[in-house]
Chimera marker file (.cmm) of the C-alpha trace (Angstrom):
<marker_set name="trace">
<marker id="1" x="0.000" y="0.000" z="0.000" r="1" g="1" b="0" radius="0.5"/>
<marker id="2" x="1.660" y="3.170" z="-0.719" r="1" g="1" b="0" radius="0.5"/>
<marker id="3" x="-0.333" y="6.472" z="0.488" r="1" g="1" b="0" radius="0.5"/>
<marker id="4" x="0.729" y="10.547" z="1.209" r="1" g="1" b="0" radius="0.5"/>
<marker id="5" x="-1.195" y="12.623" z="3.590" r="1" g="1" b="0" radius="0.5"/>
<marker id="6" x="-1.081" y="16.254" z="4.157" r="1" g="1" b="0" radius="0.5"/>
<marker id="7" x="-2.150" y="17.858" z="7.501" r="1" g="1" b="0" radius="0.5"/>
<marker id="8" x="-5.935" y="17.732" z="7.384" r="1" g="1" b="0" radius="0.5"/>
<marker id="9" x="-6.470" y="16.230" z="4.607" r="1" g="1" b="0" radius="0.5"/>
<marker id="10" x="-6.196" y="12.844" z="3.241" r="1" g="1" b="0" radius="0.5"/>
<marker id="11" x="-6.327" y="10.818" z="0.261" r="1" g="1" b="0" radius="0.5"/>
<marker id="12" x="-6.074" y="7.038" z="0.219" r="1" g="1" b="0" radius="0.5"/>
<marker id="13" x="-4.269" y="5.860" z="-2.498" r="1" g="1" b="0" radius="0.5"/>
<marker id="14" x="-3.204" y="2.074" z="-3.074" r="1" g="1" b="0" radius="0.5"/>
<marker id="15" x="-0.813" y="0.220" z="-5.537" r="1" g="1" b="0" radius="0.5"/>
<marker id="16" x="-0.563" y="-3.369" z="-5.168" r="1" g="1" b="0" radius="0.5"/>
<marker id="17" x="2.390" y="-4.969" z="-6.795" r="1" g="1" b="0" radius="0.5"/>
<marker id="18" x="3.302" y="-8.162" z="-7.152" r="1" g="1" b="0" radius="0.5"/>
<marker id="19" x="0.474" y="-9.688" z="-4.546" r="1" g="1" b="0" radius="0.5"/>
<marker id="20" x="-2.352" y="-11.357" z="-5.043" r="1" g="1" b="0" radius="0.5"/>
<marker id="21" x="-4.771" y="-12.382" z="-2.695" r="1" g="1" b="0" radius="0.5"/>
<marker id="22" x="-5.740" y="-16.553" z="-2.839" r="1" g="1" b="0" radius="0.5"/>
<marker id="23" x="-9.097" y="-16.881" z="-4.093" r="1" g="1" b="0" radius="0.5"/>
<marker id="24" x="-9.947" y="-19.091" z="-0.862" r="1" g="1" b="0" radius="0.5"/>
<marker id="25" x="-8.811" y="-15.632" z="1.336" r="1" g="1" b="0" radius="0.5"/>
<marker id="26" x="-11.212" y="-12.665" z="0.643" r="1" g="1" b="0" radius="0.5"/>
<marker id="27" x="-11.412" y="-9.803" z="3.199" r="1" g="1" b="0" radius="0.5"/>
<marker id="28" x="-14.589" y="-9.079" z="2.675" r="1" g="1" b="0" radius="0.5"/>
<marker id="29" x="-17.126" y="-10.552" z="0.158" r="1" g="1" b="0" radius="0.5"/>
<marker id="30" x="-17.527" y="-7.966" z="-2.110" r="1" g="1" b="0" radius="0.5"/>
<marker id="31" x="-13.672" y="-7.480" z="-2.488" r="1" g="1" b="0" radius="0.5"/>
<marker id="32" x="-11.552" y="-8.930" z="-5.635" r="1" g="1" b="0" radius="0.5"/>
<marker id="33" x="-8.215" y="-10.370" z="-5.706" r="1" g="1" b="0" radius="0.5"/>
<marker id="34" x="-8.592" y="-7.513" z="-8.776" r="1" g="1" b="0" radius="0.5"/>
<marker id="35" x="-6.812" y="-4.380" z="-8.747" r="1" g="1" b="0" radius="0.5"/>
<marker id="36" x="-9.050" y="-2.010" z="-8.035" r="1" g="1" b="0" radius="0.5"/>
<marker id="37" x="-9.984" y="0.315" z="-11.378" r="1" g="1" b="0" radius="0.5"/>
<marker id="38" x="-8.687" y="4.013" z="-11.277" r="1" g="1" b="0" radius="0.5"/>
<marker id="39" x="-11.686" y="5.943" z="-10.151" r="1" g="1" b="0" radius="0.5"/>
<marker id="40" x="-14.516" y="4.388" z="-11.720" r="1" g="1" b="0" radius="0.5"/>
<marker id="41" x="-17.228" y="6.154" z="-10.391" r="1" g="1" b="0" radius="0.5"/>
<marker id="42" x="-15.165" y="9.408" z="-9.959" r="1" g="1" b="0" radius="0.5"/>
<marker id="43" x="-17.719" y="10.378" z="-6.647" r="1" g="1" b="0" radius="0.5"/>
<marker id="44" x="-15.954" y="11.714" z="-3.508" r="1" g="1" b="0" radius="0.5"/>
<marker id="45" x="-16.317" y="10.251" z="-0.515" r="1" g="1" b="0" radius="0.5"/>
<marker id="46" x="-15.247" y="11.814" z="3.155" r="1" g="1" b="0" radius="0.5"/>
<marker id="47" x="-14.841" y="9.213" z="5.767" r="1" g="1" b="0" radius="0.5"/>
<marker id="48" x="-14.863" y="10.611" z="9.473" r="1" g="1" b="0" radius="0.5"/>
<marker id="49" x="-13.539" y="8.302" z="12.439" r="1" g="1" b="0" radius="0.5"/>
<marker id="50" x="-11.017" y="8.991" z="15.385" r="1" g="1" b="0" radius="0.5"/>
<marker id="51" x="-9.958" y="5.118" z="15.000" r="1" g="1" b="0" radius="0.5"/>
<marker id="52" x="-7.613" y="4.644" z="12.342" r="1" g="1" b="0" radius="0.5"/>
<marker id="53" x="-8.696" y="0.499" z="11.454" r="1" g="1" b="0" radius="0.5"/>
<marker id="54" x="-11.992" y="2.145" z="10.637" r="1" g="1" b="0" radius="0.5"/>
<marker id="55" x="-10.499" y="4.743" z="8.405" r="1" g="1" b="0" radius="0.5"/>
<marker id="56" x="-8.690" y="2.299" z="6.765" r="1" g="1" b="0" radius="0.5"/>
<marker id="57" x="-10.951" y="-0.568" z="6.260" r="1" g="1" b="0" radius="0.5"/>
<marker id="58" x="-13.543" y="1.461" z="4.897" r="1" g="1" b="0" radius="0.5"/>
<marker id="59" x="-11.468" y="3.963" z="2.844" r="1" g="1" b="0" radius="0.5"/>
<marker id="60" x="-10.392" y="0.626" z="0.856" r="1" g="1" b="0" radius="0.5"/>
<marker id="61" x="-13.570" y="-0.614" z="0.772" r="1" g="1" b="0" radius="0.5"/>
<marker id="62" x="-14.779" y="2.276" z="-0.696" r="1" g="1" b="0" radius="0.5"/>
<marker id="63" x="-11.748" y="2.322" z="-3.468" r="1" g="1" b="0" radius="0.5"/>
<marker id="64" x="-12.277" y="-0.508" z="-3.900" r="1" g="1" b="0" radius="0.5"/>
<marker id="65" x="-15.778" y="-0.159" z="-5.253" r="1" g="1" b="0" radius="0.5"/>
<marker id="66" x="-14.352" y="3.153" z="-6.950" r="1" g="1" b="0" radius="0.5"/>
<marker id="67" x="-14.936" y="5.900" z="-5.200" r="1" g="1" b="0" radius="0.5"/>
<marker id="68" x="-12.085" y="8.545" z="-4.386" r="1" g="1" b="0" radius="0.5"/>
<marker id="69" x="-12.104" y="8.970" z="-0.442" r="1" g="1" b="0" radius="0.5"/>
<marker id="70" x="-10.735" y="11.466" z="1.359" r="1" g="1" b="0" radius="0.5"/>
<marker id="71" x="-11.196" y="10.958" z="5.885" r="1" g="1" b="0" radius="0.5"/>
<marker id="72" x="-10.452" y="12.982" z="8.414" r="1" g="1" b="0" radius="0.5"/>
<marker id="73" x="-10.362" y="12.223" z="12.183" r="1" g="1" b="0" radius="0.5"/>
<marker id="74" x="-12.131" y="14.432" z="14.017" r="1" g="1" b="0" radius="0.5"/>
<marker id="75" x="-15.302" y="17.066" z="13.253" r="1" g="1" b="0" radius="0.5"/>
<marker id="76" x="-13.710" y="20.024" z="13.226" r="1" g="1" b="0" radius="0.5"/>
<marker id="77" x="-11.238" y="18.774" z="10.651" r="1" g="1" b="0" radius="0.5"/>
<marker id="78" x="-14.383" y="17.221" z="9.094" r="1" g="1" b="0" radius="0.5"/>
<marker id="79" x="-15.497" y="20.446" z="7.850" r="1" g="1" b="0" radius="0.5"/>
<marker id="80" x="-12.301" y="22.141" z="6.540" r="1" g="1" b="0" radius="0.5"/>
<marker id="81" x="-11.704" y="18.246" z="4.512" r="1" g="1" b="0" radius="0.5"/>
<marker id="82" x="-15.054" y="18.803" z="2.993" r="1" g="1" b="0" radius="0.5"/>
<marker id="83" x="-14.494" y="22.499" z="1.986" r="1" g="1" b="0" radius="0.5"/>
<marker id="84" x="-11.367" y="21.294" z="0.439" r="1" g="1" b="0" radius="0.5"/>
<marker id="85" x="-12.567" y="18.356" z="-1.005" r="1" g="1" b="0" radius="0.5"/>
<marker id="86" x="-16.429" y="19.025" z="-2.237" r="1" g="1" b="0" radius="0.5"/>
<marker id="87" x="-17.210" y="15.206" z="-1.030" r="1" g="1" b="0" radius="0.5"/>
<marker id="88" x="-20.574" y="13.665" z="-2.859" r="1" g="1" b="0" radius="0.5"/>
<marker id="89" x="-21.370" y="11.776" z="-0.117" r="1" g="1" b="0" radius="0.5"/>
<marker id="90" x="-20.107" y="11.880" z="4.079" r="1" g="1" b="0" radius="0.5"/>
<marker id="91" x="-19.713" y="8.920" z="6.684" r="1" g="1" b="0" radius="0.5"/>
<marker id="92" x="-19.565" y="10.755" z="9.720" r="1" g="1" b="0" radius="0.5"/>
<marker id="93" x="-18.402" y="8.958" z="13.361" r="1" g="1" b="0" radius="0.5"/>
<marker id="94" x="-21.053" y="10.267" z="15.962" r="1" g="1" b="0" radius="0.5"/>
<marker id="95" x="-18.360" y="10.327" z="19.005" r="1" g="1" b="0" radius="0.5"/>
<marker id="96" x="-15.346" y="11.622" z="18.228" r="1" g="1" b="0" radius="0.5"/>
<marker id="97" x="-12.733" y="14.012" z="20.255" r="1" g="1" b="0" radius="0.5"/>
<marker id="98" x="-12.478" y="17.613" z="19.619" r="1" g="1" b="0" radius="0.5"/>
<marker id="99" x="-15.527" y="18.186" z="18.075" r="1" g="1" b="0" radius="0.5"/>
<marker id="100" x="-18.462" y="14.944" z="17.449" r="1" g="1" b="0" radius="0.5"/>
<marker id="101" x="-20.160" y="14.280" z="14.608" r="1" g="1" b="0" radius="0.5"/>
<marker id="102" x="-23.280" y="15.563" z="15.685" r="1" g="1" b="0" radius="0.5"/>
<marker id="103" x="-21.685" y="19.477" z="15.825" r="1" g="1" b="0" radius="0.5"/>
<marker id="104" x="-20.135" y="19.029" z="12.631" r="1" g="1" b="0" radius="0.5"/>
<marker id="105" x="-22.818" y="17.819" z="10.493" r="1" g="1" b="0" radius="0.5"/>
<marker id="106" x="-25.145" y="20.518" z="12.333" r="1" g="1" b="0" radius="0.5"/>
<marker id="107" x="-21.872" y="23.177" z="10.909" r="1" g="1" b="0" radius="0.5"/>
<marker id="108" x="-21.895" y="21.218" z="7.608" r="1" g="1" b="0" radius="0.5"/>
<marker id="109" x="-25.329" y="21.801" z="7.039" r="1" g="1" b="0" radius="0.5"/>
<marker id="110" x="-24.817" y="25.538" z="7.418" r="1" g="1" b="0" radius="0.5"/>
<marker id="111" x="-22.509" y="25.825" z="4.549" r="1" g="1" b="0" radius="0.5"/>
<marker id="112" x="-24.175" y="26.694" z="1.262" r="1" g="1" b="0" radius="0.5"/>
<marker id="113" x="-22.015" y="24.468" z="-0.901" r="1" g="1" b="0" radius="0.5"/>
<marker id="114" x="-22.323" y="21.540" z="1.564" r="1" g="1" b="0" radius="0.5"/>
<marker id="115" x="-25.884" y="21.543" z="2.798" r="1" g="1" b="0" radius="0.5"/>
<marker id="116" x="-27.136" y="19.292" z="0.117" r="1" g="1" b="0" radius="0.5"/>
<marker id="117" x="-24.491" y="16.753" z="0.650" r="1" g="1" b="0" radius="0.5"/>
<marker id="118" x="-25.334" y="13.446" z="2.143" r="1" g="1" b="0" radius="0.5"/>
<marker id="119" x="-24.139" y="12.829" z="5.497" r="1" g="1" b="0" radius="0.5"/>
<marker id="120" x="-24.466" y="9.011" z="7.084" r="1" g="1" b="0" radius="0.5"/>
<marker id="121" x="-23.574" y="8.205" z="10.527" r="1" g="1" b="0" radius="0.5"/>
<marker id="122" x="-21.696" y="5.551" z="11.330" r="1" g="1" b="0" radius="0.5"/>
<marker id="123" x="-21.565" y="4.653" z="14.872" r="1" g="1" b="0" radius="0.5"/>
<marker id="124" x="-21.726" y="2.099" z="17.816" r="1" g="1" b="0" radius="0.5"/>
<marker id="125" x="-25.137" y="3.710" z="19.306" r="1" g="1" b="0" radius="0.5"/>
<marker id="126" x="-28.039" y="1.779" z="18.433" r="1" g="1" b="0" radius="0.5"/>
<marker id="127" x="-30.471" y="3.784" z="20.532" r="1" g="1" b="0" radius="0.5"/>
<marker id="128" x="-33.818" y="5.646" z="19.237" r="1" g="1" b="0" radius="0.5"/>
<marker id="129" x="-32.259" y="8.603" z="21.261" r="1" g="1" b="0" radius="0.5"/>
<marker id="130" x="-28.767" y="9.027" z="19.298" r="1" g="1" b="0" radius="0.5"/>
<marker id="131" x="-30.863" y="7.783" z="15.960" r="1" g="1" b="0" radius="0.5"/>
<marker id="132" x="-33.597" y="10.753" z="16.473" r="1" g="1" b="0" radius="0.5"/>
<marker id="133" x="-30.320" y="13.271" z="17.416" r="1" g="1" b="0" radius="0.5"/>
<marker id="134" x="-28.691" y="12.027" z="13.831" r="1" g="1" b="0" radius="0.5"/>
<marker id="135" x="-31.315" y="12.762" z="11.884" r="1" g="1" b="0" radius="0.5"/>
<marker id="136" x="-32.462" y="16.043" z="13.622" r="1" g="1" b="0" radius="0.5"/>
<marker id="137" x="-28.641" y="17.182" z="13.071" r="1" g="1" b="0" radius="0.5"/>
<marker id="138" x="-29.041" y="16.741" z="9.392" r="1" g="1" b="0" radius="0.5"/>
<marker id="139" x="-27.609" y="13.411" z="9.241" r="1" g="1" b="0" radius="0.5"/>
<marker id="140" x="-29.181" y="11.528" z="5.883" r="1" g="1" b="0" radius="0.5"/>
<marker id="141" x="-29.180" y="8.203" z="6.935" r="1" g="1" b="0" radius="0.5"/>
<marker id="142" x="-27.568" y="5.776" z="10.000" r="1" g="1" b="0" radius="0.5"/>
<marker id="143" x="-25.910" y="2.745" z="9.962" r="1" g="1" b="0" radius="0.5"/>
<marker id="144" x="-24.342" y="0.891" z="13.070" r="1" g="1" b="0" radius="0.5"/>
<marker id="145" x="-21.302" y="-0.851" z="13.849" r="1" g="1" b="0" radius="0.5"/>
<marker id="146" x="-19.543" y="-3.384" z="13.209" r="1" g="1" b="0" radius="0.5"/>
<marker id="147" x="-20.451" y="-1.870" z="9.481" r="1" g="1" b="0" radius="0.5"/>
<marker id="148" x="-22.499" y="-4.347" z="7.335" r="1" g="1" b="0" radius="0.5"/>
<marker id="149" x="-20.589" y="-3.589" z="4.458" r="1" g="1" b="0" radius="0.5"/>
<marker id="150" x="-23.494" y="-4.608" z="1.928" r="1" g="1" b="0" radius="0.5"/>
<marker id="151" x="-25.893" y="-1.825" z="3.664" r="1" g="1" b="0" radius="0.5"/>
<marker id="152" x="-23.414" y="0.900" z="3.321" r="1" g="1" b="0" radius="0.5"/>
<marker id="153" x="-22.848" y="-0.013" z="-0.206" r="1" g="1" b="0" radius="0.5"/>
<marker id="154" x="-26.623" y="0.255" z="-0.895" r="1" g="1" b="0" radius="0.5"/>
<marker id="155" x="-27.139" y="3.070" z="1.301" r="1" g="1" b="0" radius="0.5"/>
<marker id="156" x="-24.646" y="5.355" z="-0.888" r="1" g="1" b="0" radius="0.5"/>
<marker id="157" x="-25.760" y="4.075" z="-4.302" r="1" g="1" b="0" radius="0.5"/>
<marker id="158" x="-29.304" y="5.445" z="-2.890" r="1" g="1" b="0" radius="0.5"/>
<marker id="159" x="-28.053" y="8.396" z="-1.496" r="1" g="1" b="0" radius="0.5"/>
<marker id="160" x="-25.904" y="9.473" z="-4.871" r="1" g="1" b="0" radius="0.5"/>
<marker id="161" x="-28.699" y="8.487" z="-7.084" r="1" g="1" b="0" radius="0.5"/>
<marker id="162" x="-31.118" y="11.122" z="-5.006" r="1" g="1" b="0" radius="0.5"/>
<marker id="163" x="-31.767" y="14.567" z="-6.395" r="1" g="1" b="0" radius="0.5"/>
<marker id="164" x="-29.178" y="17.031" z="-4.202" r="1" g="1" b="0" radius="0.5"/>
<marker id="165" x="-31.095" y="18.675" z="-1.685" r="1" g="1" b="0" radius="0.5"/>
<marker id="166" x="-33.353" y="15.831" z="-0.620" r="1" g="1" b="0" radius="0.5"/>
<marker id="167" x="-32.704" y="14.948" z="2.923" r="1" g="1" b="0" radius="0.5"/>
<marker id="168" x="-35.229" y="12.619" z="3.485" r="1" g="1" b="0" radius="0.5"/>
<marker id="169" x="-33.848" y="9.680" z="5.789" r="1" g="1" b="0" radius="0.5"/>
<marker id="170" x="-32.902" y="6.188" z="4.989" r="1" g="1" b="0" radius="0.5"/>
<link id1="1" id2="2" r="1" g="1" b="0" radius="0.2"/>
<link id1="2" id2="3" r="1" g="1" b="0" radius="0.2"/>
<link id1="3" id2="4" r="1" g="1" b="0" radius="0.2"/>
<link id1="4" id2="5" r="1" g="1" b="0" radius="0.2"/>
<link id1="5" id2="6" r="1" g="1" b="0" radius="0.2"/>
<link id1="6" id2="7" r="1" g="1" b="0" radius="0.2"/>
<link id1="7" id2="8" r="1" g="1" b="0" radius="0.2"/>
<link id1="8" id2="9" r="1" g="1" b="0" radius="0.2"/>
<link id1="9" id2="10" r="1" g="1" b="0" radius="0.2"/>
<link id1="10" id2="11" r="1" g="1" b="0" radius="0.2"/>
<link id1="11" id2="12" r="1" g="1" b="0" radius="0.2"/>
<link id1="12" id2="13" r="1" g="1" b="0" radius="0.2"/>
<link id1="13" id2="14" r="1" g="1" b="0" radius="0.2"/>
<link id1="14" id2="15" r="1" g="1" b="0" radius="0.2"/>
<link id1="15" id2="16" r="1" g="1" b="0" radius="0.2"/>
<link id1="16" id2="17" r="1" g="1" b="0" radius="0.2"/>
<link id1="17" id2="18" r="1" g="1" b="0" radius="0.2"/>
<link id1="18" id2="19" r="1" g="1" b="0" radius="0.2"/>
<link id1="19" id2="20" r="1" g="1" b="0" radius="0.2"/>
<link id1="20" id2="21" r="1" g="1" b="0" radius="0.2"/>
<link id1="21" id2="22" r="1" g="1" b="0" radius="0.2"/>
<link id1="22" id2="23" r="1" g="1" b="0" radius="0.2"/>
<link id1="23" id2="24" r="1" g="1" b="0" radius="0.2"/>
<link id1="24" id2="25" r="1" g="1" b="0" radius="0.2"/>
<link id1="25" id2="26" r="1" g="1" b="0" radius="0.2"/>
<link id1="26" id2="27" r="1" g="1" b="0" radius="0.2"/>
<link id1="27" id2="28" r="1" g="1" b="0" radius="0.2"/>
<link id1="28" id2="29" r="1" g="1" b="0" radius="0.2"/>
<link id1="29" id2="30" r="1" g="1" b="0" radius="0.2"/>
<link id1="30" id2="31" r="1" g="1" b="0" radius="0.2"/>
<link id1="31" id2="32" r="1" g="1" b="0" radius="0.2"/>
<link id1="32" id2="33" r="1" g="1" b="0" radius="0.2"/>
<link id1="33" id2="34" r="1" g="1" b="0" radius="0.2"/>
<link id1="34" id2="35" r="1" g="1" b="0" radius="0.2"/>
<link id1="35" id2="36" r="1" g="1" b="0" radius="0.2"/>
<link id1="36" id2="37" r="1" g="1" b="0" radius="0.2"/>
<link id1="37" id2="38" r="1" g="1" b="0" radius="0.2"/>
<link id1="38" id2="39" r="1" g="1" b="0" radius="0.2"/>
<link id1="39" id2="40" r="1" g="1" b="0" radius="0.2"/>
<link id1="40" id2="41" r="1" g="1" b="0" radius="0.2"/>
<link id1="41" id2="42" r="1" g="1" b="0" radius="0.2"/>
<link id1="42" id2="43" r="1" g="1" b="0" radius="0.2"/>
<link id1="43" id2="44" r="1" g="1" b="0" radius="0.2"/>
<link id1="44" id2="45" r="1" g="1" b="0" radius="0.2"/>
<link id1="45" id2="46" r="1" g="1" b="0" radius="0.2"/>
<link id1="46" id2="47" r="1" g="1" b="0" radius="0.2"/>
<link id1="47" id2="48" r="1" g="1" b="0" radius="0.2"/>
<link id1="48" id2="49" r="1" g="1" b="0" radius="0.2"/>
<link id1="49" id2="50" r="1" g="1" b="0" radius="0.2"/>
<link id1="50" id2="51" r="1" g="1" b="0" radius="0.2"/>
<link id1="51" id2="52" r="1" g="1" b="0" radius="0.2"/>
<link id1="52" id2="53" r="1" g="1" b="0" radius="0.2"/>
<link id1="53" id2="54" r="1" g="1" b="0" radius="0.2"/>
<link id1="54" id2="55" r="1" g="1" b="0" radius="0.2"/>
<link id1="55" id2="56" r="1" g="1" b="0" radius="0.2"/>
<link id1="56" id2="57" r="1" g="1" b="0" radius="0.2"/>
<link id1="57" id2="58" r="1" g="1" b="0" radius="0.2"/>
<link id1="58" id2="59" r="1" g="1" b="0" radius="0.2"/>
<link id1="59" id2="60" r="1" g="1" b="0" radius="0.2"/>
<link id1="60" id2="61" r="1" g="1" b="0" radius="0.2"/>
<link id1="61" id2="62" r="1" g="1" b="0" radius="0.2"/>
<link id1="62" id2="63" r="1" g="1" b="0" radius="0.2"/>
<link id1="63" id2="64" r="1" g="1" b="0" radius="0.2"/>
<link id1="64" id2="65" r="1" g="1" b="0" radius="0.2"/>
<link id1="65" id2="66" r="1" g="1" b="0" radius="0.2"/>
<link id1="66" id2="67" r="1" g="1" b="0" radius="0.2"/>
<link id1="67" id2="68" r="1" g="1" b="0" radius="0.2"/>
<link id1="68" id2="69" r="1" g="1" b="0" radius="0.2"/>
<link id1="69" id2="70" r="1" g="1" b="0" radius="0.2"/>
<link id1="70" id2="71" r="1" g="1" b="0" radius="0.2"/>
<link id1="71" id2="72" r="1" g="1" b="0" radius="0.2"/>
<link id1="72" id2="73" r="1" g="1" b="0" radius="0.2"/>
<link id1="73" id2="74" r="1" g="1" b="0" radius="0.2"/>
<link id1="74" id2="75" r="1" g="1" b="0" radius="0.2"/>
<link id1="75" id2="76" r="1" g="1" b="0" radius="0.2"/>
<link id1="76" id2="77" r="1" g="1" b="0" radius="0.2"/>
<link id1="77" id2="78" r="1" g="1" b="0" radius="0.2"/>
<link id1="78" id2="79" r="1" g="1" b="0" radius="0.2"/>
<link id1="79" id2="80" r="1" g="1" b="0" radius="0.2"/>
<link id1="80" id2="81" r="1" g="1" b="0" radius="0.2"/>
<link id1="81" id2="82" r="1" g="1" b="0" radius="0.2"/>
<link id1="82" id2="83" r="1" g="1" b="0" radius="0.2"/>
<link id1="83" id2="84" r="1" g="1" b="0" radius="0.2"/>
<link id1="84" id2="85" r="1" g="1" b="0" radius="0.2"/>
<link id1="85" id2="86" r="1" g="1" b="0" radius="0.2"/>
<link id1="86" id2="87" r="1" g="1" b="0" radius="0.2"/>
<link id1="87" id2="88" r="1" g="1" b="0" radius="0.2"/>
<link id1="88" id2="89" r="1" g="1" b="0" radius="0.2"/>
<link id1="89" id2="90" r="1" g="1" b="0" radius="0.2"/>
<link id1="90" id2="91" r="1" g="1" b="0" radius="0.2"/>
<link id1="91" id2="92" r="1" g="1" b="0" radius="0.2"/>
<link id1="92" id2="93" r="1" g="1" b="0" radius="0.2"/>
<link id1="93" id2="94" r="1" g="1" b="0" radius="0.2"/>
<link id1="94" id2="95" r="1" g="1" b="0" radius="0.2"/>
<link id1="95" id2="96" r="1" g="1" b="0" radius="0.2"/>
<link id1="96" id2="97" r="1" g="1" b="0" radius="0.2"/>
<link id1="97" id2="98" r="1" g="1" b="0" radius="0.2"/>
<link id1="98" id2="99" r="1" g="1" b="0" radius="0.2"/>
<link id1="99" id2="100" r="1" g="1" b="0" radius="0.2"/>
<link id1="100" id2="101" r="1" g="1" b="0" radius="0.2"/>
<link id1="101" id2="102" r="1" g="1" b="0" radius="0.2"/>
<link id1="102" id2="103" r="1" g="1" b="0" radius="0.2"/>
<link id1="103" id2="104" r="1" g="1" b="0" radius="0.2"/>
<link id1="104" id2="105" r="1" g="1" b="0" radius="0.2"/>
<link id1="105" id2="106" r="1" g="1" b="0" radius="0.2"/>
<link id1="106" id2="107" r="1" g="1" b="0" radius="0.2"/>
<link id1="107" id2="108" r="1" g="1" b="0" radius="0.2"/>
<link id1="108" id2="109" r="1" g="1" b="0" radius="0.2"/>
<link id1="109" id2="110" r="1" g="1" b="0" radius="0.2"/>
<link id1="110" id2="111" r="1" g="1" b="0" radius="0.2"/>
<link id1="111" id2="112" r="1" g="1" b="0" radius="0.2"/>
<link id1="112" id2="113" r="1" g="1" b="0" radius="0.2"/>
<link id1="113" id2="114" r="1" g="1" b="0" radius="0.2"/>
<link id1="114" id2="115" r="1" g="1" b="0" radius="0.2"/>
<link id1="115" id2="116" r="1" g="1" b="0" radius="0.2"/>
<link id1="116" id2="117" r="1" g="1" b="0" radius="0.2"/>
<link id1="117" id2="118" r="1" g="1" b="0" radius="0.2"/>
<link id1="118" id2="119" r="1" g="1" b="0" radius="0.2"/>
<link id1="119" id2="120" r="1" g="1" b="0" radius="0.2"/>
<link id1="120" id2="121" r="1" g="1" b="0" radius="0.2"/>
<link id1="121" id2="122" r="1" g="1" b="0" radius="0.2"/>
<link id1="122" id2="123" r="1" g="1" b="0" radius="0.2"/>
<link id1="123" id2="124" r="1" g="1" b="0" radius="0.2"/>
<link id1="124" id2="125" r="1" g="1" b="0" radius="0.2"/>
<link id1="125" id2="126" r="1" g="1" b="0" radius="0.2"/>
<link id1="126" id2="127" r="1" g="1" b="0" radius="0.2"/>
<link id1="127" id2="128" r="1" g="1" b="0" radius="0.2"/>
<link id1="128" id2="129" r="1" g="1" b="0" radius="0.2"/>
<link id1="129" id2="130" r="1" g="1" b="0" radius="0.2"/>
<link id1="130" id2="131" r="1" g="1" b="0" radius="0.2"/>
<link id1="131" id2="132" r="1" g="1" b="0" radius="0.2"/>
<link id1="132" id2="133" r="1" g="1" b="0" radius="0.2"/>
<link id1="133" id2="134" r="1" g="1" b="0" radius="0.2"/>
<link id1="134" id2="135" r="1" g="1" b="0" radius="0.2"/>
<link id1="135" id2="136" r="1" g="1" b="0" radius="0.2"/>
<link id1="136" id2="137" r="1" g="1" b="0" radius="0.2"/>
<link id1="137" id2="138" r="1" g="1" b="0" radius="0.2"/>
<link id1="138" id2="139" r="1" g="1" b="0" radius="0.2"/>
<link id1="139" id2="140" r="1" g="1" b="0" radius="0.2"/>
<link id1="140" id2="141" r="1" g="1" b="0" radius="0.2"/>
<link id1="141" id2="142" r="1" g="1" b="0" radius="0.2"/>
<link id1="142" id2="143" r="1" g="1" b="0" radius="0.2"/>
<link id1="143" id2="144" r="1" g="1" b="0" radius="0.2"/>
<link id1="144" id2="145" r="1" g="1" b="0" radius="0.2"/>
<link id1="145" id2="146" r="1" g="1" b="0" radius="0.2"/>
<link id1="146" id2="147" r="1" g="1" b="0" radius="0.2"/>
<link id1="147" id2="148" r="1" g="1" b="0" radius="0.2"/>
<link id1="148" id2="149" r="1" g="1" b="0" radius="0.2"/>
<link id1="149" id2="150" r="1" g="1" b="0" radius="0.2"/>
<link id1="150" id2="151" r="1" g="1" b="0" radius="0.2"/>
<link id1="151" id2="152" r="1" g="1" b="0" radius="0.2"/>
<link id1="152" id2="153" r="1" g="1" b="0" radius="0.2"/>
<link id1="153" id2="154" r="1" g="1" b="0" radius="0.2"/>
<link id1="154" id2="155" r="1" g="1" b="0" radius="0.2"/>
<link id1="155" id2="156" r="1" g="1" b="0" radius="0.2"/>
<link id1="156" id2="157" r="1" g="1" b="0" radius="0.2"/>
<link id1="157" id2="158" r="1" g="1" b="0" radius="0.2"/>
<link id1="158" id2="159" r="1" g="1" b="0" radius="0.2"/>
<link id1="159" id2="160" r="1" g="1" b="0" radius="0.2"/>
<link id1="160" id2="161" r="1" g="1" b="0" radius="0.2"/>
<link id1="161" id2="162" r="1" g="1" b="0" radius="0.2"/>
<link id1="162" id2="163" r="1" g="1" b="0" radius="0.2"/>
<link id1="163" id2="164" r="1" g="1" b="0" radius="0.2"/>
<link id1="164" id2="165" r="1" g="1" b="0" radius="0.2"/>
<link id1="165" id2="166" r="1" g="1" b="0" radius="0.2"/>
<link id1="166" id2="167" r="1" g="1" b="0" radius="0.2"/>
<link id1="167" id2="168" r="1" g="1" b="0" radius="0.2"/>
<link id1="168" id2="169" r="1" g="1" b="0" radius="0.2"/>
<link id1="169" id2="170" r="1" g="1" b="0" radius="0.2"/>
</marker_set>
């Protein structure tokens, strides 16, 4: 894997050389022993997460699907990523340090060029409580962990397909 980050933002890049996975080993079922091809759906997608294993797993299986994805750790560096980046789609972490993922959707939402972005939380809190919060923060939709990889995957082919500007919940 071969990657460069600059402060605040990031781009996942990979380049496999030389290794192939075994067709018996699969990390996850939708993933090829293929390289992945070079941006084929050329949509942006900003993954937000203090833990790096959950940046990393789903920035490559996002890449690997063809999106470009971008991540930063925290919500305050959530919004100056997106600004920078002009993400199609954002998989926000609901507790995170410095600022959570509740503040900085609610901030996200009050940027004119971001508003209409879709913004899905990803977290560990399967309550009605931190569900109802999501959604009245402007989150778009809500997925718990551990991340069923095959409901995120539908989720944001939904979401992209939508008409900008429609928030309605999934």
């Amino acid at each position: 894997m071969k990657g460069r980050a600059q402060p605040g933002l990031s781009l996942f890049t990979t380049a496999v050389q030389g290794f192939r996975f075994s067709r018996e080993w699969e990390i996850m079922p939708f993933m090829t022993a293929e390289l992945p091809q070079e941006n084929e759906t050329g949509q942006t997608v900003l993954v937000v997460d203090d833990m790096s294993d959950n940046l990393i797993l789903i920035s490559l299986s996002l890449q690997d699907l063809g999106y470009r994805v971008v991540t930063a750790t925290n919500g305050a560096d959530a919004l100056n990523v997106a600004k920078l980046a002009r993400p199609d789609l954002i998989l926000m972490d609901i507790a995170m340090p410095q600022q959570d993922g509740l503040a900085a959707t609610r901030r996200i939402r009050e940027e004119p060029e971001l508003q209409d972005v879709p913004v899905v939380a990803l977290t560990a809190f399967d309550t009605d409580g931190f569900r109802q919060a999501a959604f009245d923060a402007g989150f778009n939709g809500y997925l718990t962990k551990p991340i069923d990889f095959d409901r995120l995957r539908n989720l944001i082919v939904k979401l992209l397909a939508r008409d900008k500007g429609n928030t309605t919940r999934l």
